[in-house]
C-alpha positions in Angstrom: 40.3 4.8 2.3 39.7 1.0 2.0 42.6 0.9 -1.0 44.9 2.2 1.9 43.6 0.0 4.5 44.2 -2.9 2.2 47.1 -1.9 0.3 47.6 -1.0 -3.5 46.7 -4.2 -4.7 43.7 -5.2 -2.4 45.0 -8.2 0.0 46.2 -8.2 3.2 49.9 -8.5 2.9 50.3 -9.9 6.7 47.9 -12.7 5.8 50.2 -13.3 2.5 53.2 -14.1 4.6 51.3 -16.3 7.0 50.4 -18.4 4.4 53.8 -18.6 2.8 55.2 -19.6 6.4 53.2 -22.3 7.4 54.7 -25.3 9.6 54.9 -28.7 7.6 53.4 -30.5 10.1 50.7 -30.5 12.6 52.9 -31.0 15.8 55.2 -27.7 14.3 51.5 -25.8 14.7 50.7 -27.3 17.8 47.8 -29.0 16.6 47.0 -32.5 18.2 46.7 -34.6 14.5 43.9 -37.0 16.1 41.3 -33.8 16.1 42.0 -33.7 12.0 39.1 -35.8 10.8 38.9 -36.6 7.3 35.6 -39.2 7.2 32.7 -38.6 8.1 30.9 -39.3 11.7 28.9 -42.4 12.7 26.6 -40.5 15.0 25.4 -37.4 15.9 26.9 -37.8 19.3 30.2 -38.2 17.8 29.9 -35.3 15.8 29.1 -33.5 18.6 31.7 -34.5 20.6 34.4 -34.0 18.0 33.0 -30.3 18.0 33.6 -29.6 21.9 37.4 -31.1 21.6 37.8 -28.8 18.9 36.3 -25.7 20.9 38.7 -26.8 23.8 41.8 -26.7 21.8 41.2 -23.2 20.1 42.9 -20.7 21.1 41.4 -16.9 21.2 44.6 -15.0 20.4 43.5 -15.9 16.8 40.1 -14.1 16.5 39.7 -10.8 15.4 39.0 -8.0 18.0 38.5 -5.5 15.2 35.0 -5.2 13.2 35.9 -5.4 9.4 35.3 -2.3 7.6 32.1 -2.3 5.7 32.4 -1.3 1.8 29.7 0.9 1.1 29.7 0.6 -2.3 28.0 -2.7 -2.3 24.8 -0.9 -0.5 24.6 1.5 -3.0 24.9 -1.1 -5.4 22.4 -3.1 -4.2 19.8 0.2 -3.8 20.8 1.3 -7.5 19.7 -2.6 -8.8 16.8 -1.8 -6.6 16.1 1.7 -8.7 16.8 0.3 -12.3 14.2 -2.6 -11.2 11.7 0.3 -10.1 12.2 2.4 -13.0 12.1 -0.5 -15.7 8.5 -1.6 -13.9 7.7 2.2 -14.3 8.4 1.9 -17.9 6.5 -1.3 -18.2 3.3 0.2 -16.3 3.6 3.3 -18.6 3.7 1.5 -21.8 0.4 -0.7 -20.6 -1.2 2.7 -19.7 -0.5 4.1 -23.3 -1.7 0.8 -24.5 -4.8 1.2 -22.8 -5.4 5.2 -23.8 -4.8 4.0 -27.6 -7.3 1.3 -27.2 -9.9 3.6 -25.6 -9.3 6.4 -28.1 -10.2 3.8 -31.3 -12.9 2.1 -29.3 -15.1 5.6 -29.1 -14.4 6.3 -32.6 -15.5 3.0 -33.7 -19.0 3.3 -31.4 -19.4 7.3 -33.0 -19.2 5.5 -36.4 -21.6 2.4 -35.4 -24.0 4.9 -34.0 -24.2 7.2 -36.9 -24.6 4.2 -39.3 -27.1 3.3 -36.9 -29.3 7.1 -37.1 -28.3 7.7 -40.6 -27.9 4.4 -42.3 -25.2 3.9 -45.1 -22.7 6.7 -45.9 -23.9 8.8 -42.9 -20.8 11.4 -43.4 -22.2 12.5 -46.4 -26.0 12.2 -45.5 -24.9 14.5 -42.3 -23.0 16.7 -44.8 -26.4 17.2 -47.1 -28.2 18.1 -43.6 -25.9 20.8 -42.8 -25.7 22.4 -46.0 -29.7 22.3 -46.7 -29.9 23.9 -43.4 -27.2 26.8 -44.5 -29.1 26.8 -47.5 -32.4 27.8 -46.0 -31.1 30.2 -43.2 -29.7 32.1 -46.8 -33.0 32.2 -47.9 -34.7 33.1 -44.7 -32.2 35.5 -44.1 -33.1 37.5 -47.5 -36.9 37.3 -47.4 -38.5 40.9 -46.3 -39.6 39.9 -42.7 -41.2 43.2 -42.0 -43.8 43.0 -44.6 -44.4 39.6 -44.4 -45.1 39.8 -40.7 -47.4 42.7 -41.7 -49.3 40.4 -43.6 -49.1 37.3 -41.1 -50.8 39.6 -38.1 -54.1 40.3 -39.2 -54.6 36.4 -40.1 -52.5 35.2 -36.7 -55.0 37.5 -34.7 -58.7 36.2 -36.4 -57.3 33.4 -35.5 -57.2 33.8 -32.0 -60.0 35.8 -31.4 -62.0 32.3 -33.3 -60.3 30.2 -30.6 -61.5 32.6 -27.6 -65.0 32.7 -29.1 -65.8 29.3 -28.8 
């Protein structure tokens, strides 16, 4: 669409001629030479005079009635740039966040190790690995002692002595 509108190789091709075909002088172009001003203005009344001859002499067959066609790639340019930006401050807020989790993650395994050397004192893996299997040890043993008869025993002795305590 805006290829066609321009032509194949993107200029305006009346514009191109216009140039080529310019008058040699300004009286050719019907400019009045004494409005050309080359230095620079004394005042800003001057200035602002020079401006209102100028706007007097112009004439409006040269403006352009059309609105120029707006290229739409430029906005989606623009809105991709403003994506990539988003996405790379995504990134950068993610990698912070991981950052943070690994430091977290380290920091509660370095207070679970101060606090068992704190209970347990030196080495207190192994100290907690003696615990556990002294505990497996004597549930074995518990577990193979004949409870019936030894709580046949333990009654008799259990009961005196609560019948002592509810005497007094």
């Amino acid at each position: 669409m805006l290829k066609d509108e321009l032509g194949d190789t993107g200029t305006n091709k009346e514009m191109r001629d216009a140039v080529e075909t310019a008058p040699a002088s300004f009286e050719e172009a019907g400019i009045n030479p004494d409005l050309i001003r080359r230095e620079g203005f004394a005042s800003e009344a001057e200035y602002r005079a020079y401006i209102a001859t100028l706007g007097a002499h112009a004439s409006v067959g040269d403006t352009v009635e059309e609105p120029l066609p707006i290229y739409e790639g430029h906005v989606l340019e623009g809105r991709l740039q403003e994506l990539r930006e988003e996405l790379e401050n995504l990134r950068a807020r993610l990698h912070v966040i991981q950052h943070q989790a690994a430091t977290v993650v380290t920091e509660n395994v370095r207070w679970a190790d101060a606090s068992a050397h704190a209970q347990l004192g030196n080495q207190p893996w192994l100290k907690l690995a003696g615990a556990m299997a002294a505990t497996f040890v004597a549930t074995r043993g518990i577990m193979r002692l004949p409870l019936g008869a030894v709580a046949t025993t333990a009654l008799p002795l259990v009961a005196a002595v609560m019948n002592r305590k509810l005497a007094r």
